[in-house]
C-alpha angles and dihedrals in degrees: 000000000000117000119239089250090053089046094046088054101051087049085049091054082036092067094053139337103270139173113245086263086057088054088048107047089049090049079057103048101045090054091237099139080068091068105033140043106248133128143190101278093031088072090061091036081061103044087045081056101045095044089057093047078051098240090126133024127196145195136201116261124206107241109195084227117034142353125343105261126212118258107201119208117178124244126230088255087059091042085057089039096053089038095055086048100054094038084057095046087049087050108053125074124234115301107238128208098064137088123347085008088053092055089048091052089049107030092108078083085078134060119259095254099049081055095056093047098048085051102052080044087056100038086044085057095048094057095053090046099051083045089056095045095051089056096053095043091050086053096058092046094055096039088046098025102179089354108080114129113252087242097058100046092052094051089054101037096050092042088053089045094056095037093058092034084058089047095059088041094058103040082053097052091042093056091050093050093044084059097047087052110034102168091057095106084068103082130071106279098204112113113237123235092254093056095049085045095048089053104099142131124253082241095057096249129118110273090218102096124202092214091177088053092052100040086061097053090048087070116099102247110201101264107232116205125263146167105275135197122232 
């Protein structure tokens, strides 16, 4: 089974044939190294690896300064390969038992009222996020009116549907535990520093995300040439 960092490179060759600096600077631009572990010399550690499994080939090409660089193209097994791979990805539902579902199952570590104020946090940066969202997706719609690429529509429309639909959710649920609860206003709804500190992600990351921010870097920016470095 490919690793999301092996399956995010061959898309990346997929897109376009592209030099090892090409990989890099869209692995930049699109912020993902935010979301995988991947670093400078693993990108050519996993071209090295797909090009022997014969996902992608590659061929020398002549630089004016310096030494001829590889340019990777993929091969029709990796084309199958990566096709079988997304088709699974669009396939499958949510995997469940990580992040925001494994705070729910274990909420019952805190007190009722930290879980009503961690709640209403999370529900309060929801809704920024989704704002934010709907503006840039109704930017996208006026500057490209009935123009705007399938991929990108879907990224902003399903983003914008669970969003709302986890909205709802939580303003459901806080209302029920409110009632269960009653006396929880009580206390000081300021998070401490060691909450704020405790929410993290499994990953290590915030778990504040600027979905704007990475909607944005999921888009396929235009590569530019450069000197690259073997």
């Amino acid at each position: 089974m490919m690793t999301d960092a092996e399956l995010t490179i061959l898309s990346l060759v997929a897109e376009r044939p592209s030099m090892g600096h090409q990989i890099q600077q869209t692995i930049d631009e699109r912020g993902l190294r935010e979301w995988l572990t991947i670093g400078f010399s693993s990108v050519y550690y996993i071209l090295n690896k797909l090009e022997k499994q014969n996902l992608i080939s590659s061929v020398l090409r002549p630089e004016q300064r310096g030494p001829a660089r590889k340019l990777y193209t993929i091969t029709e097994a990796g084309r199958g390969i990566l096709q079988t791979a997304v088709s699974h990805l669009l396939s499958q539902p949510r995997a469940l038992g990580s992040g925001f579902e494994l705070g729910l199952a274990n909420m019952q570590a805190l007190k009722p009222h930290q879980v009503y104020r961690e709640l209403r946090h999370h529900r309060d940066d929801l809704k920024y996020q989704l704002a934010q969202v709907e503006s840039s997706w109704q930017r996208h719609q006026n500057e490209d009116k009935d123009n705007v690429p399938a991929h990108i529509e879907a990224l902003y429309t399903h983003s914008i549907a669970m969003m709302k639909s986890e909205i709802k959710w939580l303003e459901d649920f806080i209302i029920t535990w409110k009632d269960r609860y009653p006396d929880m206003e009580q206390f000081p709804k300021k998070r401490t520093n060691e909450m704020a500190k405790a929410t993290v992600t499994r990953m290590g990351a915030p778990t504040t995300v600027n979905r704007a921010k990475m909607l944005q870097k999921l888009k396929r920016p235009k590569l530019e040439p450069k000197d690259d470095t073997p």
